[in-house]
Structure formats: structure tokens, C-alpha cells
N, C-alpha and C positions, 0 to 999 in steps of 0.2 A: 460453344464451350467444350474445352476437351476434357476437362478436369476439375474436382470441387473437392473440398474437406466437407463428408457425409456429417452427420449430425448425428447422437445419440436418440435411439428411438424411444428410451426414457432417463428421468432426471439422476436414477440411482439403482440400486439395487436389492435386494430383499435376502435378508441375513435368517434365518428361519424364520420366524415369526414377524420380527421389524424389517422397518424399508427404510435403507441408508441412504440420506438424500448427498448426492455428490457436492453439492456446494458446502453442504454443513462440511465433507468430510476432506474437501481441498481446503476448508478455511484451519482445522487440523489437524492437517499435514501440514501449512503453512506455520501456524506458530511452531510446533517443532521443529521445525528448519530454523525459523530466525533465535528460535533458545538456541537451538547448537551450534550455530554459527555466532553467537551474541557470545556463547560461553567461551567459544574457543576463541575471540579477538580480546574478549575482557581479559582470561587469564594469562593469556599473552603478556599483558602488562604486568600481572604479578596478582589478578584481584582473583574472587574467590566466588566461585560457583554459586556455592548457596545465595550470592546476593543475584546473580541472571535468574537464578528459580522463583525466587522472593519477589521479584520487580515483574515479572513475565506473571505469575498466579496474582498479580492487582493489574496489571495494565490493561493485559490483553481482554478479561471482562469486561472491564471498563472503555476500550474500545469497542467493543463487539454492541454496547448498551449507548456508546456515545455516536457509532457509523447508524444504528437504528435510529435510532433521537434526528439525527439528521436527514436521513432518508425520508421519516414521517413529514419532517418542520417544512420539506422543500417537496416531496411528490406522495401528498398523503392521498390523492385519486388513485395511486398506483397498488394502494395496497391490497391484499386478499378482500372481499366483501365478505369476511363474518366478525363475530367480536373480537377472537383472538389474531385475527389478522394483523395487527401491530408488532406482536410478539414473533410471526412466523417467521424468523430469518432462514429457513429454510428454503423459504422460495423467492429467497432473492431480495434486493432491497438493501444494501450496504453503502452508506454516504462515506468514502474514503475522509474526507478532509472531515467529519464528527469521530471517526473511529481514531485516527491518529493524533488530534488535538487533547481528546478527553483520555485514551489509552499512554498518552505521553505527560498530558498532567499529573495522573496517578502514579507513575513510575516516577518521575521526578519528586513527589511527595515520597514515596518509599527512599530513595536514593539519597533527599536530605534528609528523613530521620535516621539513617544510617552512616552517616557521615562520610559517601564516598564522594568520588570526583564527580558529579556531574557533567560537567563537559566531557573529558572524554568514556563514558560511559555512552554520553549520545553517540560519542561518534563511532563507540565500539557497535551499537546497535544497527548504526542507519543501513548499512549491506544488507544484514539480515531482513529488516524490516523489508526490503524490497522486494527479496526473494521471498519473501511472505505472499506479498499483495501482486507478486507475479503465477505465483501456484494459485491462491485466491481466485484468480481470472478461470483456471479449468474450469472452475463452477459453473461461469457465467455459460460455456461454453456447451455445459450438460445442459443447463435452465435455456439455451437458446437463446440467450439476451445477449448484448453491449455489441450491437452491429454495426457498421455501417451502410451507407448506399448500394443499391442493387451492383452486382459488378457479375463480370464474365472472365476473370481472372482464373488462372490453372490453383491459387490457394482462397479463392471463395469459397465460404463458408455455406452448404444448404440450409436451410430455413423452412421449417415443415408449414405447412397451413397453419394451422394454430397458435401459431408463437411470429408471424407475420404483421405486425404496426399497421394499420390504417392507414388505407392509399397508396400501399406496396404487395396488394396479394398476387397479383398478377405474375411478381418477380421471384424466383424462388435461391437465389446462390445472394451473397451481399460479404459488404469487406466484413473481413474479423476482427474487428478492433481489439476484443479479446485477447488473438493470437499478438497483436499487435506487441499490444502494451506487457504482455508478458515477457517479450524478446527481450524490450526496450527495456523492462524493470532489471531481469540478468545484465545484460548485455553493461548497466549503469552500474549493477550492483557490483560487478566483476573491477569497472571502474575506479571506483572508490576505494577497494579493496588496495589496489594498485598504486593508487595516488596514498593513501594511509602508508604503506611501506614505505615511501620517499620521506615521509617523517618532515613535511615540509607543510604541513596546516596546521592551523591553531587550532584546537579544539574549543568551541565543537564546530569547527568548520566544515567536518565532515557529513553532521548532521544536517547544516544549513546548504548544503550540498544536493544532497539528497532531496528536501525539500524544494530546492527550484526545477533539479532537473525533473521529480518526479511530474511538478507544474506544469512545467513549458511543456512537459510530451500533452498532460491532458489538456490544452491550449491547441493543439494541434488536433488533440482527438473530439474534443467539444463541437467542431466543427466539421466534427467528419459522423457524427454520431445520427440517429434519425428516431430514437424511441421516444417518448414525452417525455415533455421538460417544461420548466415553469422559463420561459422567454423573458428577454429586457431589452426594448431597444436593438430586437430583433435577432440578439444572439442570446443562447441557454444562459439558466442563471451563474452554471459551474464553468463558463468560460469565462466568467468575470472572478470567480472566486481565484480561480487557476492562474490566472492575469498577477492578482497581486500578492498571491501566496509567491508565487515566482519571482517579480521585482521585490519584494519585502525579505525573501531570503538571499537573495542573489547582494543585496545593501548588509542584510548581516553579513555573509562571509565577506565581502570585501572591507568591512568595519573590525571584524576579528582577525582579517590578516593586518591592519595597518597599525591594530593599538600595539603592537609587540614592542617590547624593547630588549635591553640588552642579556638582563636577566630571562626573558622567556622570549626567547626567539626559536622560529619555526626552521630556523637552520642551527640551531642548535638542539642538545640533547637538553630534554626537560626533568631538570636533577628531581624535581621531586613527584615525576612520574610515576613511581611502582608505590610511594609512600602514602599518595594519592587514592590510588587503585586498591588498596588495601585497605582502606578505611573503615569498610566492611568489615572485617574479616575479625 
């Protein structure tokens, strides 16, 4: 091996007194990325800040409380052994698909007691949301977790003793899933971004978008993954989740480009777009 990505020799850093754990502190850098990118596609349309600050202060709690919930319900052996170990989301432990189902429930209840567009509100958010849970990933990267298979790769990942999985101490470099799916999360966000300009998707197509591709990549990486997992049938449980979050969103957007008709078509301008967007306001 000629080359590796060294590893952080700890999870954070020590601010005077307090220890900033990196994962907390990528997960808050992350939601400020996806408010300022959420504010500036919302407004875009004509809608109005105060409603991305309103929806982002219930959501993203409520994500952070519904990726835990899910974390415990599916690898509660993984957690800290003391009492407050369920609570410690500092050291790791975030169920994507509990964080984005219950953080997008709650925003959705904000969004219709204020009476804006729903739909494209989603799809104003989905880019950001990615480059959220693409920063989200450095964390993993401090904490030493979301690896894959031993490898000898020039962008393998080092893996100190102590953060090395049972039945792999021997191997010390393995793929980066991490870096992986960070790429993939830009690279899609960027996407979207792109595809939204052509003004050729129904809302919130963009959101259902997002959801399949975020899917399929971890359908790819479930498989490529090697930390504990509750097994079924011989593959992790989150390759089957990832399975039909993917086919289940990939049939919504093909279902919201086909209802169109003449009045709201996706090659047309949507008259009552900004009237929408405003709702809040």
C-alpha cells in the first residue's frame, strides 16, 4: 500500500473547559447548510425566510430524536453501556431513514398550519437536505465508523485498533464508505439542483428524487458495509429498508410526472407558483 487517508487520533477537540465532539459539530454545520441553501431556493420562488427558520427549528429536533429512536429500535447492543447511553448522540448512532421520516413529518405539520405549498417546499428543501447528511458523514469519519472491507486502495481509510469490528484486527486501511456517500450525496445534490432549473418536474418530484437516489446508493453501500447489523435472510436489515424506500419513491415520482395535465404541466410555467410560495408570508 503506497497511500491511506490517516485517521483522526481523536473524536474532537477541547474548547477551554468543554470537549467538542466532531460528529455533534458536522451534524451543525450540516443543518446550516441545508437552512441556507432551503432559504435561498425557497425564496427564489417568492416565499419567505421566516417560514425555512420556523420549519428547520421543529424538524431538524425532531429528526435528530426520530434518527435516535431508530438507531436504538434496530442496534440497541451498539449503544454506550451506561444509563444515559440512549441519549448519547455524540458518539455515534444516527438511523438516517428515523431522522428524515419524523424531521420531515414535523415540517410538513409546520408547513400546513401555515398554509404554504407543501410540494414545492419539499423540493425546495431535498438539495440541501443532502448536503446536510453529506457533512453529517465527517463525523463518522472522526468517530472511526461506516467502513467498509479491508482494502489496499491509495484512498483507504486507516482504522486505529480500537475502533476495528471483530474478525478484522489484523487489517488496519478499509474502504471509506463515509467518503463514499458524501461524494455521492454533493455530487446528487448538485443534480437536483440542475434538474429543478429545467422547470420540467412536478413538485415535489424533486423531493421523491432524492429519496430514491439517496436509496439506491445505500443499497449499494449496505452491502459493502461490515460493522453490526441486525441480518435477514442474510443481508442487513437497512438493505431491505433502502430496497423499498427506493422502488416506493422512484413509483411516486413517476406517478407525479404522469397526473399532469393541461393546467399544471411540467413544461409549463406554474401560474400559481409564487402565490403558493407565499402562503406563509
Amino acid at each position: 500500500m503506497l497511500a491511506a487517508i490517516s485517521s483522526p487520533s481523536s473524536n474532537g477537540f477541547h474548547l477551554g473547559p468543554l470537549f467538542i465532539h466532531a460528529y455533534g459539530l458536522a451534524y451543525v454545520v450540516g443543518v446550516a447548510a441545508a437552512i441556507y441553501i432551503t432559504r435561498r431556493r425557497w425564496e427564489a420562488l417568492g416565499g419567505s425566510r421566516e417560514l425555512v427558520y420556523e420549519v428547520a427549528l421543529w424538524a431538524f429536533p425532531a429528526g435528530i430524536v426520530g434518527g435516535r429512536l431508530y438507531f436504538i429500535a434496530t442496534s440497541f447492543n451498539e449503544m454506550p453501556k451506561h444509563w444515559w447511553g440512549p441519549f448519547a448522540v455524540w458518539d455515534g448512532g444516527m438511523g438516517i431513514w428515523g431522522g428524515v421520516a419524523l424531521g420531515t413529518l414535523v415540517g410538513l405539520w409546520v408547513l400546513r398550519r401555515r398554509g404554504a405549498s407543501i410540494p414545492l417546499f419539499m423540493d425546495a428543501a431535498a438539495p440541501g437536505l443532502l448536503v446536510a447528511q453529506g457533512i453529517g458523514r465527517v463525523g463518522n469519519y472522526f468517530n472511526q465508523e461506516l467502513y467498509g472491507a479491508p482494502s489496499s486502495l491509495p484512498w483507504a481509510v486507516e482504522i486505529s485498533p480500537a475502533h476495528r469490528y471483530s474478525g478484522y484486527l489484523q487489517y488496519s486501511t478499509f474502504e471509506p464508505m463515509f467518503l463514499y456517500e458524501l461524494v455521492w450525496n454533493f455530487l446528487f445534490a448538485g443534480a437536483l439542483v440542475l434538474l429543478g432549473r429545467l422547470r420540467r418536474v412536478r413538485a415535489p418530484g424533486l423531493f421523491a428524487l432524492y429519496v430514491a437516489g439517496y436509496s439506491g446508493f445505500r443499497i449499494f453501500e449496505e452491502t459493502q458495509r461490515i460493522d453490526p447489523s441486525k441480518y435477514l435472510w442474510g443481508m442487513r436489515l437497512n438493505f431491505y429498508v433502502a430496497s423499498v424506500l427506493c422502488f416506493t419513491a422512484l413509483c411516486w415520482f413517476v406517478w407525479l410526472q404522469l397526473r399532469t395535465s393541461a393546467q399544471d404541466s411540467p413544461r409549463s410555467p406554474r401560474r400559481d407558483r409564487v402565490s403558493d410560495a407565499v402562503g406563509a408570508q
